[in-house]
Backbone as CSV, one residue per row, in Angstrom:
resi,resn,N_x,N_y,N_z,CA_x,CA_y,CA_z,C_x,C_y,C_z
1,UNK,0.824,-1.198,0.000,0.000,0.000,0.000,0.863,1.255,0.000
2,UNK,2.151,1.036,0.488,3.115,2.127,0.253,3.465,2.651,-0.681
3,UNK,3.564,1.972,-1.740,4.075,1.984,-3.194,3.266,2.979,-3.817
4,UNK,1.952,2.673,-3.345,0.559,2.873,-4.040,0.326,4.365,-3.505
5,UNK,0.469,4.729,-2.498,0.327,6.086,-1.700,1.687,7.122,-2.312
6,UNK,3.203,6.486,-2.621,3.800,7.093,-3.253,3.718,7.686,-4.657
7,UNK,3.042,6.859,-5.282,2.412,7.041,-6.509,1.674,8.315,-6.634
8,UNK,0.585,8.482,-5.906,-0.378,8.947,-5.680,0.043,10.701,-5.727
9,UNK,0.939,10.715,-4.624,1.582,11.701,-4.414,2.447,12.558,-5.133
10,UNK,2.562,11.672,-6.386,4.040,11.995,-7.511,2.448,13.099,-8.801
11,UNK,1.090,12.585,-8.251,0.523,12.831,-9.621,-0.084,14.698,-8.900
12,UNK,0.065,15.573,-10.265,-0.213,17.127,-10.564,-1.490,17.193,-11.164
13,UNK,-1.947,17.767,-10.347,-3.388,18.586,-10.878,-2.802,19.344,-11.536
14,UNK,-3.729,19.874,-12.929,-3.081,21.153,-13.933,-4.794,21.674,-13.704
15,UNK,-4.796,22.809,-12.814,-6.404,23.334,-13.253,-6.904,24.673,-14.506
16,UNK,-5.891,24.305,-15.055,-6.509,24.831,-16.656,-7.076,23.733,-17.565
17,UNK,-5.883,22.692,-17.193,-6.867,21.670,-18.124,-8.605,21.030,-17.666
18,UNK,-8.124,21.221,-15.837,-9.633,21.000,-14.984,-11.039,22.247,-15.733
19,UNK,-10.097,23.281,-15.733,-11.205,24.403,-15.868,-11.805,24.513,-17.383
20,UNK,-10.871,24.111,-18.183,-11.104,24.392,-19.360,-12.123,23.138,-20.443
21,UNK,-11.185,22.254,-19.175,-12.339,20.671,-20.196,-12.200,20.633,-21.686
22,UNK,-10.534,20.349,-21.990,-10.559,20.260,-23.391,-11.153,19.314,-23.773
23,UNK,-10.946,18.212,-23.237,-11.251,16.878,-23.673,-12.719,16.361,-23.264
24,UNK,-13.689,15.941,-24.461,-15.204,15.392,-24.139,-15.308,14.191,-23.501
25,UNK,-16.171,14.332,-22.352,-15.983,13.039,-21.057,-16.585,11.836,-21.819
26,UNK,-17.525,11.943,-23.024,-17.970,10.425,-23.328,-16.700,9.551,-23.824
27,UNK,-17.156,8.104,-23.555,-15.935,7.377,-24.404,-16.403,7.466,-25.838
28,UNK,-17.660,7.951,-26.359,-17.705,7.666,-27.781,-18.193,9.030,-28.044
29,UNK,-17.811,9.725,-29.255,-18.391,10.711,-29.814,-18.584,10.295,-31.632
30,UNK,-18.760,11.321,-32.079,-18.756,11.306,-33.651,-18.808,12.527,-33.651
31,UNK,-18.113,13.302,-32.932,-17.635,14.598,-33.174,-16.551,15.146,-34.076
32,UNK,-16.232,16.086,-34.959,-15.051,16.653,-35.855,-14.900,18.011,-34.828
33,UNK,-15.337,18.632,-34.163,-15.511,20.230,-33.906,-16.564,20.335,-32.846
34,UNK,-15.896,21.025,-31.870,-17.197,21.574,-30.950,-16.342,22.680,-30.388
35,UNK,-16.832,24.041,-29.964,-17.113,25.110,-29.749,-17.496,25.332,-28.592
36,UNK,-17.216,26.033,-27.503,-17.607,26.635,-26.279,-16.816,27.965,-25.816
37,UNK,-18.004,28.562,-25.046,-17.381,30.174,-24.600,-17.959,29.803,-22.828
38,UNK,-16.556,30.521,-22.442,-16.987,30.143,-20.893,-16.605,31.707,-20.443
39,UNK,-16.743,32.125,-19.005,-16.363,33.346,-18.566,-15.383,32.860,-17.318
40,UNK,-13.992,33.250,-17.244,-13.441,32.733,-16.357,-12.776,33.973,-15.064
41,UNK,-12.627,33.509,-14.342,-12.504,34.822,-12.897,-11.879,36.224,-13.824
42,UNK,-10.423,35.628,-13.645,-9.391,37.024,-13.691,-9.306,37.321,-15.943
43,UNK,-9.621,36.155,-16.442,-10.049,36.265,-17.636,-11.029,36.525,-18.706
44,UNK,-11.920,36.769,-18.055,-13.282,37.300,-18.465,-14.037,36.335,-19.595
45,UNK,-14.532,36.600,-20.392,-14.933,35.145,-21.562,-14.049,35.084,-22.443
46,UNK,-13.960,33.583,-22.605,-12.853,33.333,-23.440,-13.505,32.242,-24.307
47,UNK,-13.261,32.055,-25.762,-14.022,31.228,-27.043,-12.978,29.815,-26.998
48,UNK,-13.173,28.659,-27.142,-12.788,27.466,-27.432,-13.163,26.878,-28.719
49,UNK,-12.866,26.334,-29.444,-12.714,25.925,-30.784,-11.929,24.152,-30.907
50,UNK,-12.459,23.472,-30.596,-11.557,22.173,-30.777,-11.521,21.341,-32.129
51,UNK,-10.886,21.692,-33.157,-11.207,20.513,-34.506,-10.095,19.513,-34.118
52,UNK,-10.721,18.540,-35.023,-9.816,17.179,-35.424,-9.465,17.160,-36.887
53,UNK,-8.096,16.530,-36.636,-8.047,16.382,-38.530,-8.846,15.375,-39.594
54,UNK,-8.981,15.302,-40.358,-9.454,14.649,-41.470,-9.999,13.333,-40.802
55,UNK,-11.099,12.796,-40.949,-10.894,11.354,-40.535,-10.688,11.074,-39.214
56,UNK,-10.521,11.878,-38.559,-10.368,11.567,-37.195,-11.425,12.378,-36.188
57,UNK,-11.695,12.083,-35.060,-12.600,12.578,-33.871,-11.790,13.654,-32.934
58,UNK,-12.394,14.341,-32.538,-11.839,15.194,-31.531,-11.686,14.255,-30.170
59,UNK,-10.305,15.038,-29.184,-10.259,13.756,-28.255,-11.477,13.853,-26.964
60,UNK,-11.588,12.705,-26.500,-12.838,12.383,-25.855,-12.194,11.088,-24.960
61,UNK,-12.969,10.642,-23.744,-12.817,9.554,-23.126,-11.380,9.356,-22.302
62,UNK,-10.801,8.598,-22.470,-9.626,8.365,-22.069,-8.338,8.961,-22.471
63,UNK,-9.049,9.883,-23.462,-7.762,10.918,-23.594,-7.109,11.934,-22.781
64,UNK,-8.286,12.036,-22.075,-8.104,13.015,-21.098,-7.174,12.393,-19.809
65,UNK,-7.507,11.547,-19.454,-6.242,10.430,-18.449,-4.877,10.438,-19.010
66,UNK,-4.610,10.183,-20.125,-3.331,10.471,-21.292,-2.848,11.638,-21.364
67,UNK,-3.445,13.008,-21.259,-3.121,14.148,-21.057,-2.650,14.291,-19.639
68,UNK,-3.481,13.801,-18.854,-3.118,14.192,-17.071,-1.873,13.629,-17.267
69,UNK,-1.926,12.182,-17.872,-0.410,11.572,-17.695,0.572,12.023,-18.112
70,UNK,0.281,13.045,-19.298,1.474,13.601,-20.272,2.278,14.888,-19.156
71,UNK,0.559,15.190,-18.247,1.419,16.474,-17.520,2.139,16.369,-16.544
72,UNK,1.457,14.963,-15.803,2.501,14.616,-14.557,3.791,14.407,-15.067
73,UNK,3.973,13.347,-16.256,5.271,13.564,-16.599,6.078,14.524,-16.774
74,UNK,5.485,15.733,-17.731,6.381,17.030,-17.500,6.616,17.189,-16.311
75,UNK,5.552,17.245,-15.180,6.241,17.533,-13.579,7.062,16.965,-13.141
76,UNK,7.076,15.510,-13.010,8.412,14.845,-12.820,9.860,14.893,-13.172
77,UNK,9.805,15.650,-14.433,10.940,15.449,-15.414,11.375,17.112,-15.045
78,UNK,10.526,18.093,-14.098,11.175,19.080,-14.011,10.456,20.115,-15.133
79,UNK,9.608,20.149,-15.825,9.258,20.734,-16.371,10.128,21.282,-17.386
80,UNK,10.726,20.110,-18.404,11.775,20.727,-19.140,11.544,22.163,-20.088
81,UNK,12.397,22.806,-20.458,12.791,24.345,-20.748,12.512,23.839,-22.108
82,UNK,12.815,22.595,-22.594,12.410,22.725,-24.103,11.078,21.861,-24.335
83,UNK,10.018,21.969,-23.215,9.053,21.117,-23.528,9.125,19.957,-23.780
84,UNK,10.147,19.369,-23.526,10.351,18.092,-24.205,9.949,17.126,-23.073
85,UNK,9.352,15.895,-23.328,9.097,15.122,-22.271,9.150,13.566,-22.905
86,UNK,10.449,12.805,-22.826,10.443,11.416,-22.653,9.889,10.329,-21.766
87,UNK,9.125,9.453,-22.291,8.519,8.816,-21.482,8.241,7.460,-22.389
88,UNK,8.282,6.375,-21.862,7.985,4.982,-22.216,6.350,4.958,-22.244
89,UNK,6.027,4.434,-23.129,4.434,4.072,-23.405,3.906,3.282,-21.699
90,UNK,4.862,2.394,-21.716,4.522,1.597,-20.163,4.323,2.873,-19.110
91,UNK,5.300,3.662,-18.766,5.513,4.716,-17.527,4.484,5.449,-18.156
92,UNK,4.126,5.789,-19.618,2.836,6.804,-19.944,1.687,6.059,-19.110
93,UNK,1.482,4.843,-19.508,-0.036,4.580,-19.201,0.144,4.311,-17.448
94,UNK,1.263,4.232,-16.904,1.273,4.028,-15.335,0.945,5.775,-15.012
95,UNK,1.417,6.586,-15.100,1.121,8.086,-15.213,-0.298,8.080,-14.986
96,UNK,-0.773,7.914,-15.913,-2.654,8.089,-16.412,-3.364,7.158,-15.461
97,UNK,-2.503,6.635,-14.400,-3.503,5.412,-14.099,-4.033,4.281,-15.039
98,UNK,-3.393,3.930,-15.613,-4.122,2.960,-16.382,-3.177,1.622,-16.587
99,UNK,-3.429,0.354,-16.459,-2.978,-0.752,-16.085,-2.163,-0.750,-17.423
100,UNK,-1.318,-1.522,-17.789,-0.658,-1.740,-19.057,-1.198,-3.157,-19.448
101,UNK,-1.828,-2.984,-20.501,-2.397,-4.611,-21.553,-2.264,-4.176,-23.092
102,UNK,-2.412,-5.331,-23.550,-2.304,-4.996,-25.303,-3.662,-3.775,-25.434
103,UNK,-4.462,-4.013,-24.811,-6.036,-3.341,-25.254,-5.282,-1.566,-24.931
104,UNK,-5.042,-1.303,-23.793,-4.417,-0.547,-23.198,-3.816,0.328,-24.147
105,UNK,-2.792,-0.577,-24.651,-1.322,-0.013,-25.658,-2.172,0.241,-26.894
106,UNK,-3.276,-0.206,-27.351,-3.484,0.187,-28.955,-4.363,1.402,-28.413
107,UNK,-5.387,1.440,-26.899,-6.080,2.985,-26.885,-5.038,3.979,-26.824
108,UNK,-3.855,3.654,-26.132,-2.776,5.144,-25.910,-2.155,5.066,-27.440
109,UNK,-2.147,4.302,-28.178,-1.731,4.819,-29.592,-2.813,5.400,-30.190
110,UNK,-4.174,5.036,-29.620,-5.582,5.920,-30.871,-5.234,7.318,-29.809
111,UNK,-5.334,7.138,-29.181,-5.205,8.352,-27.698,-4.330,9.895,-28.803
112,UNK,-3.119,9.426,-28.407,-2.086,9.841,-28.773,-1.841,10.938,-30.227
113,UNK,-2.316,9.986,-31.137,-2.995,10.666,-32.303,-3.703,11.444,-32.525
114,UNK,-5.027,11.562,-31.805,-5.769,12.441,-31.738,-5.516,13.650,-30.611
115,UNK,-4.454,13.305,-29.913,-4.602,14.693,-29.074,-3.181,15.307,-30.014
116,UNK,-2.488,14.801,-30.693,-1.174,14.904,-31.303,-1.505,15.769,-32.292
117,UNK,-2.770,15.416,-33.331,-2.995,16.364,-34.320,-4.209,17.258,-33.904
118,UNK,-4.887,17.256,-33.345,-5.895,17.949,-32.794,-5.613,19.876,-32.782
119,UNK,-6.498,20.575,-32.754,-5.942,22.184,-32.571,-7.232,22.367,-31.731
């Protein structure tokens, strides 16, 4: 249970990504584009715009766990100066909480893609 509490402790809330909700909570959409205007404290309203490329969905579901994971990793790693963040697919999906299985490894590759080309 130690292991498990250390873990725990290593993971970063980012509350822009909390506040902003890039990512759509269903696991399934058939979305290309969705649009939202929110009003935020010290920022007043601000417009959101999310497309996907060609053929692909905007990210949704478990992408959003993949992102948390992408950010804890930057935290760990120090928040490198050139954005850069190495990480093993295995240590990605331990990041995100998410067990490592084949099923696992092909969602963090659909994952990945879509938050990769996404604007």
């Amino acid at each position: 249970m130690a292991t498990r509490d250390a873990e725990v402790e290593l993971r970063h809330d980012e509350p822009n990504l909390a506040r902003l909700n890039l990512v759509l909570a269903p696991n399934r959409t058939d979305l290309y584009e969705w649009t939202k205007q929110l009003a935020l404290d010290a920022l007043g309203g601000i417009h959101i715009t999310c497309t996907a490329p060609r053929n692909s969905l905007v990210p949704h579901g478990v992408d959003n766990d993949i992102l948390l994971g992408l950010v804890n990793a930057a935290v760990l790693q120090g928040l490198p100066e050139d954005d850069t963040v190495r990480v093993t697919s295995r240590e990605l999906l331990r990041l995100s909480g998410i067990t490592p299985s084949a099923r696992a490894y092909e969602k963090l590759r659909e994952s990945l893609r879509r938050l990769q080309y996404t604007a």
